[in-house]
N, C-alpha and C positions, 0 to 999 in steps of 0.2 A: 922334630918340629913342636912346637910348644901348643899345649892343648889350650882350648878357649879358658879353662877349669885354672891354670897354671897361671893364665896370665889376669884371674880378675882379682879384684880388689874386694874384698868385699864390703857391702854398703848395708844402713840400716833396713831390714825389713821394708818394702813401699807397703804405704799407707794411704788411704784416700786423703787426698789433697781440696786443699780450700781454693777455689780457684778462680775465685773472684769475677770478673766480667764474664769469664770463656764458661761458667755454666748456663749462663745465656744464651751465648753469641753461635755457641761452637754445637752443630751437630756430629757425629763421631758415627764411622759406619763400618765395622769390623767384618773384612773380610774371611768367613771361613773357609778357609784354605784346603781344598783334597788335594793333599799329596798323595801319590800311587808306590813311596820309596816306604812305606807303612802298608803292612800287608796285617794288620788286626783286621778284625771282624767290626771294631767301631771305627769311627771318623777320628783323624789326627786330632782333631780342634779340641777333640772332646778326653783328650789324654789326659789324665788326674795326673799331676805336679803338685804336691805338696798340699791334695786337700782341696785343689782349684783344678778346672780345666784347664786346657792351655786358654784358651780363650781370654778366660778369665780373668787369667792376669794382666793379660790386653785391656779387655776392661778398666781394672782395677785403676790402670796407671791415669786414669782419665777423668778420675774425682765424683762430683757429679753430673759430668755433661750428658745430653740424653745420645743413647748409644739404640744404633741399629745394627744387626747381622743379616749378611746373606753369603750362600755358599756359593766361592768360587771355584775354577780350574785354574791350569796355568794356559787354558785356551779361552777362558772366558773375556770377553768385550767387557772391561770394568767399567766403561762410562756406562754401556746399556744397563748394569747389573745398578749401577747405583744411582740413576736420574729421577728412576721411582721413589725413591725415597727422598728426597728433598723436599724440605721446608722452609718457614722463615726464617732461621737461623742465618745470621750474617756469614759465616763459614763452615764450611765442610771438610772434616779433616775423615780420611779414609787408611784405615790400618790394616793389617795381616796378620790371622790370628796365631801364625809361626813364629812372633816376635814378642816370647814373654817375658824375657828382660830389661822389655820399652818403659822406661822410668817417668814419673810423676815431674820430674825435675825437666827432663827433655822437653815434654809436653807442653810446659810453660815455657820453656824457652822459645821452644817453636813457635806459640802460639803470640806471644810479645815479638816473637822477630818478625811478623807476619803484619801484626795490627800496625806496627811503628814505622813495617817499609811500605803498607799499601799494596800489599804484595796480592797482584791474583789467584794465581796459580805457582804454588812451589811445589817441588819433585821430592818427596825423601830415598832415603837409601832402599827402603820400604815401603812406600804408602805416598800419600800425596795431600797438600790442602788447599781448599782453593777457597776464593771468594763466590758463596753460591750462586749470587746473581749473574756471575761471571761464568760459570757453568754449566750452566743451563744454556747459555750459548756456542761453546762449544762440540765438533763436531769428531776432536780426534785427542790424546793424550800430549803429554809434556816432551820436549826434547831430550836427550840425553842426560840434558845439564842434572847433579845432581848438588842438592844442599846437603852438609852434613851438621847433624847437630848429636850434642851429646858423647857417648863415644861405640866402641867396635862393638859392644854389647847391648845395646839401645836397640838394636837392627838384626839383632843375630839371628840367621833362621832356621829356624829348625827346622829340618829338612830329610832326617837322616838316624834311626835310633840309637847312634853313637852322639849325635850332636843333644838328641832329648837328655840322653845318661847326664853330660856334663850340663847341660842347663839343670836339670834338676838338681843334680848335687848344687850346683853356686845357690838357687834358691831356699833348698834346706840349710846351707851354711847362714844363710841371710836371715832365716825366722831365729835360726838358734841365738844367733848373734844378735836381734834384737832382743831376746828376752835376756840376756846377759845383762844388757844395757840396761835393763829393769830390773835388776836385782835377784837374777834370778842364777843358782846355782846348778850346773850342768855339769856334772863330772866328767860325762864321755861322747864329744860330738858325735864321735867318729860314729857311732853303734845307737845315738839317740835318736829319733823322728817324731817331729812336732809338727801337724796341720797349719797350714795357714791361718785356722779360724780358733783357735785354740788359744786363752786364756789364762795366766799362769802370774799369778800376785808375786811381787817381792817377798822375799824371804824362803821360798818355796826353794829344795833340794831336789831334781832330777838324777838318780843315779844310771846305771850305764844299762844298755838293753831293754830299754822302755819307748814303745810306740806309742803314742798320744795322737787324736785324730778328732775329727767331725767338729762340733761344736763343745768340746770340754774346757770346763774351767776348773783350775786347782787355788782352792784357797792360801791363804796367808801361813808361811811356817809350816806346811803340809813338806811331809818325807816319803818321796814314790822310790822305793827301794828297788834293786833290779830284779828284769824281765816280769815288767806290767807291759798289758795291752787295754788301756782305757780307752773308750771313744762313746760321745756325745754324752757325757756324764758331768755331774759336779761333785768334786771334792770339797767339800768343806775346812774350815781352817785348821790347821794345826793333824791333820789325822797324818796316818801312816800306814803305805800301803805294800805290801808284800807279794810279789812272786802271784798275784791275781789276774783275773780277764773282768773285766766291769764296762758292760754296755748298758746304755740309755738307763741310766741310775743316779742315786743322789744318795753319799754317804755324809750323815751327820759329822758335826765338829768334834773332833778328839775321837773319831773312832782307828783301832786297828784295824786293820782287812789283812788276812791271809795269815800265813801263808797257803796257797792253791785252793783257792777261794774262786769261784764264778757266781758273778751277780748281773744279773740282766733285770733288768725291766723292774727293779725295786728302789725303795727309800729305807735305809739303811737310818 
């Protein structure tokens, strides 16, 4: 059977999206999800993917609309959990923090299929959005009926620490591939790991067995030779760095680093 991994496409890195009326209009209320098929000592929601929580990237897909969390079960009353939170906001769109391949792109779709049909209350494959005045009347959830929007990976839940492996990997293949698309030179996907929030100018060479993480940025023409472990540092333009570990640091332009160099907590 062909694994969720096998069957994606891969898309650019998601980005916070400009989202014109719906940062407005749209309250957004993220369900944090206890799953019980996760036996860590922390909360599913709270699983690092790529530098993000899962959460997070639920978030993320939502631009700037103002975003509420609360934790749910798969026994909890979702209306009672989320009636408290309502505001002015012309709608209410409620998500599932298990679904972090919910795209920026969907979210608009949804959100224009919604204003254009008058729509009260619509069901997703995950989540739901309603008209909140509409709401707040309400005594019981949606029919069966469901809308689908977007596609099999918009919804996909992660449920299961076979199911996190392959979201993970499609989300690491997604940053590496948008830094491609900016110029950026990656020798080896397969063995590379780049953060989410991580920074990386055209011209810049990543070679193979190098972890990058937290908030780091690598300058312009910068050569990270293999097995560096950088995180939350800046590399400046042009340098070259060797076979080192560099936290919470800032190496000057044109420097060499390493080989088996540790620098923490300095300006180079």
């Amino acid at each position: 059977m062909e694994t969720l991994l096998e069957k994606e496409i891969i898309k650019p890195m998601p980005q916070k999206t400009s989202t014109f009326w719906a940062n407005d209009d749209v309250l957004v209320i993220i369900l944090l999800y206890k799953n019980f098929n996760f036996t860590t000592t922390f909360t599913p929601y709270d699983i690092d993917i790529c530098g993000k929580k899962m959460w997070e990237w639920v978030a993320l897909s939502v631009g700037e609309c103002e975003i509420k969390t609360t934790v749910a079960t798969k026994e909890s009353d979702i209306l009672s959990l989320i009636k408290p939170y309502l505001n002015n906001k012309r709608y209410t769109m409620v998500l599932y923090s298990d679904t972090p391949l919910f795209s920026s792109v969907t979210f608009m779709d949804i959100m224009n299929y919604v204003r254009a049909r008058g729509v009260n209350a619509l069901k997703l494959p995950r989540g739901f959005v309603f008209d909140t005045n509409y709401l707040r009347t309400i005594t019981s959830l949606l029919s069966d009926n469901v809308v689908n929007f977007g596609n099999e990976h918009d919804f996909f839940e992660v449920d299961t620490p076979q199911k996190l492996y392959e979201v993970r990997q499609i989300i690491k293949q997604r940053i590496l591939d948008f830094h491609i698309s900016n110029g950026v030179s990656i020798l080896d996907k397969t063995s590379t790991q780049i953060d989410a929030d991580v920074v990386i100018s055209s011209g810049a060479v990543i070679d193979q067995n190098n972890v990058i993480s937290g908030l780091t940025y690598i300058g312009k023409n910068c050569k990270i030779e293999p097995n560096n472990i950088i995180h939350d540092s800046v590399i400046s333009d042009n340098c070259v760095i060797k076979c080192s570990y560099i936290d919470q640091s800032r190496i000057s332009e044109n420097m060499i680093v390493g080989p088996f160099e540790s620098i923490v907590g300095k300006s180079n």
